[in-house]
Structure formats: C-alpha cells, structure tokens
N, C-alpha and C positions, 0 to 999 in steps of 0.2 A: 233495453240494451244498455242503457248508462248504467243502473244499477246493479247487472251483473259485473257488469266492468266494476265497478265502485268495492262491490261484494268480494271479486277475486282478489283486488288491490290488496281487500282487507283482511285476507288468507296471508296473501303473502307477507304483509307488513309483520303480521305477528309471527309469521315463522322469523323471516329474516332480523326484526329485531334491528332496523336501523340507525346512527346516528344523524340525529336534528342538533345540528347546531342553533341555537337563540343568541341574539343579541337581542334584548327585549325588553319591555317594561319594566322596571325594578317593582312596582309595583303588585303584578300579579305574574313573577315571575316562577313564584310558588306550585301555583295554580295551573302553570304551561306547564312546566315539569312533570305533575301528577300527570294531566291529560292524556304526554306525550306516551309515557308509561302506561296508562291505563288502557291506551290504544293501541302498543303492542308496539311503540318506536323506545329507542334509549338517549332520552334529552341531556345534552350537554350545556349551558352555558357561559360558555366563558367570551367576556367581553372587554379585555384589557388588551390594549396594539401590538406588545410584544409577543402574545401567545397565539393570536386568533389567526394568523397567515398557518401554525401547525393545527390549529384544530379544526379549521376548513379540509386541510386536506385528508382529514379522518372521515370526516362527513359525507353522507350520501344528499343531505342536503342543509342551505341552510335559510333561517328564518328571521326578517329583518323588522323591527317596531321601533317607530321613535317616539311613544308616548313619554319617553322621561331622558330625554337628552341631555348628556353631561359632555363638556369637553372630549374625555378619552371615550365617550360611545361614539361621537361623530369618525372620531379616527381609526375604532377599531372596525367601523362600519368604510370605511374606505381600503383598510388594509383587507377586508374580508371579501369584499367585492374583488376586489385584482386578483385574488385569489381564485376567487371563483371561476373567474372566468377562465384564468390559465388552467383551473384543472376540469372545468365543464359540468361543474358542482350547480344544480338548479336552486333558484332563489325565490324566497314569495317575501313580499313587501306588505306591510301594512299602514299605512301612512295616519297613523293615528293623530286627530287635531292636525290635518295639514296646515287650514287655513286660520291657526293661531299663529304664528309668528314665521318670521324669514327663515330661521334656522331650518325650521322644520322642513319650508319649501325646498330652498337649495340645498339641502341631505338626499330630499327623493329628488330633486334634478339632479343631482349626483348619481344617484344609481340607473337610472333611467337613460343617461348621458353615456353609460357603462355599457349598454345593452340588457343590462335587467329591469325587472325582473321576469320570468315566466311566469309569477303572477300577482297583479294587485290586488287584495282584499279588504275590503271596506265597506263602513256605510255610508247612505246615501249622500248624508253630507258630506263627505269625505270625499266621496269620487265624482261631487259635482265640484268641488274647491280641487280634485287634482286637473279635473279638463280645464277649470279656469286658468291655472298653472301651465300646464304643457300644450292648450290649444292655444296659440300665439294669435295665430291668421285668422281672423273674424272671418275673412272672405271663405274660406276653407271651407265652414262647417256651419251646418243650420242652425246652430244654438249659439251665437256670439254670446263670448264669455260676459260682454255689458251687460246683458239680457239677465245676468243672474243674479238673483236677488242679494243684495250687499251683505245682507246681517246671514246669509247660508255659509260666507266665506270663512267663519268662525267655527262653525259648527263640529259637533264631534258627534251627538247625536240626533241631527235636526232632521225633522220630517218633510221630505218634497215631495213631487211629483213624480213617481218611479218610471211613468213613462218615459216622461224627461230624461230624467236621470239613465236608464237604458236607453236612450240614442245617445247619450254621452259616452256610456260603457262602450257601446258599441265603436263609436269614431275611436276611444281610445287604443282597442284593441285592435282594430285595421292599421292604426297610427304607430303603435310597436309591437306588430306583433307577436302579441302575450294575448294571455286573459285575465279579462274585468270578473271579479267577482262581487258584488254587491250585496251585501246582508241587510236584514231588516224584517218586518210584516209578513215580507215574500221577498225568498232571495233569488236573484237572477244571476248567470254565469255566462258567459259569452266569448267567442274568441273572435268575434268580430263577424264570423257566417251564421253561425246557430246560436241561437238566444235559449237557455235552459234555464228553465221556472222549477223552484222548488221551493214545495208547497208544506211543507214539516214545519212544526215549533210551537213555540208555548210565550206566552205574555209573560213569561217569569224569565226568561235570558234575559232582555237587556237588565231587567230588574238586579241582575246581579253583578257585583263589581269583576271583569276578567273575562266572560264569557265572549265574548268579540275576540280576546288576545287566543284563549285557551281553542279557539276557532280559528284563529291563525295556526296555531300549533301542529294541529289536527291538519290543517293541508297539508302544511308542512310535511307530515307526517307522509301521507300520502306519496305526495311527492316523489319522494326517495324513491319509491317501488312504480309508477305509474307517471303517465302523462298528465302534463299540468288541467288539461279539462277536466278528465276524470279523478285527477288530485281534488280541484278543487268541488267540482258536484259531491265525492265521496265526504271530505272534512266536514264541511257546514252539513249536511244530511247526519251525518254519525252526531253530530251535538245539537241539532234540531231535535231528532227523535230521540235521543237519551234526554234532552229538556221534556219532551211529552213521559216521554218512560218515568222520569224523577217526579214534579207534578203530581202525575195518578198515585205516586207513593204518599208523598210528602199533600196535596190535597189543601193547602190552605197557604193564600198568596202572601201571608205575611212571613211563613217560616224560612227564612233567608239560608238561615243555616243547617237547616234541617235539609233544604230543595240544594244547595251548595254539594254537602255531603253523598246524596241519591243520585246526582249528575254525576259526580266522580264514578260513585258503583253500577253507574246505568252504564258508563262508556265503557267500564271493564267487561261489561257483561256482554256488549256490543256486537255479534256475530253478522257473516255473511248473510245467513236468511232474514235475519230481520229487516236487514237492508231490499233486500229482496221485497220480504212483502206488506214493510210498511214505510218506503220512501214514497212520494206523490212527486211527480216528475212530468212537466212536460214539455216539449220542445220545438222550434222554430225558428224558419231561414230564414234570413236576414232578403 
C-alpha cells in the first residue's frame, strides 16, 4: 500500500512539475537543485528576507535546512514560515547539527513554535538532540532527556540505538503532530501511530557529502503533490534505491564522483514501478 501511494505521488510530481522552495545548505545547495529536477519537482532557492514572503507564495511547498546559518538565512527563515502558514504552504525541516550550537536550536524552536513543520527529517543524532530540545518534562516521557548520552548532543552523524531513537520519533510525532523521519542503516518514519521501516540503501550515501540534504529535497518534493507520510516514505525510498541503482553501476566504494554522478542519473531514471518492485517496506502500530 505505501508504495503504491509513493509510486502515484511520483506520477504526479513529474507531471505537475512543482515549485520547492529551499532555504538550505549553501553547501550542497547545488546538489538539492539537480535532485529536485531530476525528480520531476522545479527547485527554486531564494533565501534573502526581502524576496522569500513572494516566493513562498509561488510554492507548493517549501524546504527548510540550517546546516549553514547566516544572519539573513535565520530571517528569511522566519519571514518564510509566517508565510507559510498564512497561505497553508506545507514545510519539511531538517535540523542539520542541531545539537551544535544555540543558534541552530532556537531557529528549529522557532518553526516548531509556528506549528511546523509536517515534517522533521533527520538522522539519528539529530532527532535524539531535537527530543532533548523540545521534550522539556522529564516526567512526560520514558526517555528523560538526562538519560542521553552528553557527547550524542553534538552529533550530525552519530550512531545510537534506533530503538531508542524510535521511541523518541515516536513521542515527537504524538507531541506535534507531524512526522519523524529518521535516516540512517535503516530508515524509520512515523507519525506517531504507525512506525514504517525502510529497508533500501547502500553504504555509499552517507559516504557522500549532500545526500541527507538532496533527501530532504526529494520529500520536499513529494510533498507538494502528497501527504506528508507518504512524502516522506516516498523521498528517502526514491534516494535509497537510486544509491543501490548508482553502486551496481559505479561498483567500487572509492569512486566518489563517479557514484555522485550515477545517483543524479539513477533519480532521473526513477519511475513508478521501480518503486513498486523494489522498495522493502515494512509497517507497525504503535
């Protein structure tokens, strides 16, 4: 069932042709762009405060990263949010290096404070450093934030315990409801009732600098044309299996830019039935 859902999103997305707004990484802002495009969406970025309240209301959706926070990205990320929300424009958040510095926290308590986003996407570390964050009330919840290891609150991409780490998803999604998306090894999605495991990917994404952002993008993507679960099961699937698709081309874990290049042409190539019959999906009630 998910994957047909996922499969039709991904009909429509390339018919429709939507704009994704990014305010995002300067980094691998490159890299979103292509993706967005190669997925069948028309990426826009513009992130200066004076423009970003008219190019919100262009957008069918849009896509929020603070891996590289500058003065006017904190602001055009505020003027874009208000926006959002007056015109009913859905948001995915990715709180990249939350638990590096204050800035980074009160930005995603900023949007969070907002009512966004419909979806957080992260990894592990990431959305154990955002429940440290926004789970205040120890009493509340089975995992006091004390409990979590000090040196995880850094992390960007630190390895824990996914269990864990999905009861955290899980509280955070009952707590606003949205959905937790969580990347890594094995990526889990949650909206707080059903826990959805997906089982696609390759040792070679994190290996490459952007793949997390260019996996934002892709929900992003999604988004636009679809509900945030099946935004987000759809996005990380479609760059899961185009990382196994590039791989089997490309065949040797050193070629960076060779596996770089075959991921861009794997997502182009990316159709409905492939999704279909080679997503690994499985699901369960909270």
């Amino acid at each position: 069932m998910w994957m047909k859902k996922a499969g039709e999103s991904l009909d429509r997305l390339r018919r429709e042709k939507p704009i994704v707004h990014h305010i995002t990484n300067f980094v691998t802002v490159h890299d979103c762009a292509n993706a967005a495009l190669a997925i069948g969406a028309s990426p826009i970025m513009a992130n200066h405060p004076d423009e970003v309240y008219e190019v919100v209301k262009l957008a069918k959706s849009l896509v929020i990263n603070i891996g590289t926070l500058q003065p006017a990205t904190v602001s055009a990320i505020t003027v874009a949010v208000e926006e959002a929300r007056k015109e009913g424009i859905p948001v995915v958040l990715d709180p990249v290096g939350i638990g590096v510095s204050r800035l980074r926290q009160e930005t995603v308590r900023f949007v969070v404070q907002q009512g966004f986003p419909q979806i957080i996407k992260g990894n592990a570390g990431e959305i154990s450093s955002l429940y440290r964050l926004l789970c205040e009330n120890v009493e509340e919840y089975p995992i006091p934030y004390q409990e979590i290891k000090k040196e995880r609150i850094g992390a960007i991409d630190s390895a824990v315990n996914i269990e864990e780490v999905k009861t955290m998803a899980v509280i955070l999604a009952k707590k606003y409801k949205n959905i937790i998306a969580v990347t890594g090894e094995k990526d889990i999605v949650t909206d707080g009732d059903v826990v959805v495991r997906l089982h696609n990917g390759t040792s070679m994404l994190p290996k490459l600098t952007g793949t997390g952002c260019m996996t934002t993008t892709l929900v992003g993507a999604f988004m636009a044309v679809s509900s945030p679960l099946i935004a987000a099961i759809g996005g990380i699937t479609c760059m899961s299996i185009a990382g196994e698709h590039a791989f089997r081309k490309v065949m040797k874990e050193t070629d960076y830019g060779s596996f770089s290049m075959a991921l861009q042409d794997s997502l182009g190539a990316m159709v409905s039935n492939i999704l279909y019959e080679e997503g690994r999906i499985e699901s369960e009630r909270e």
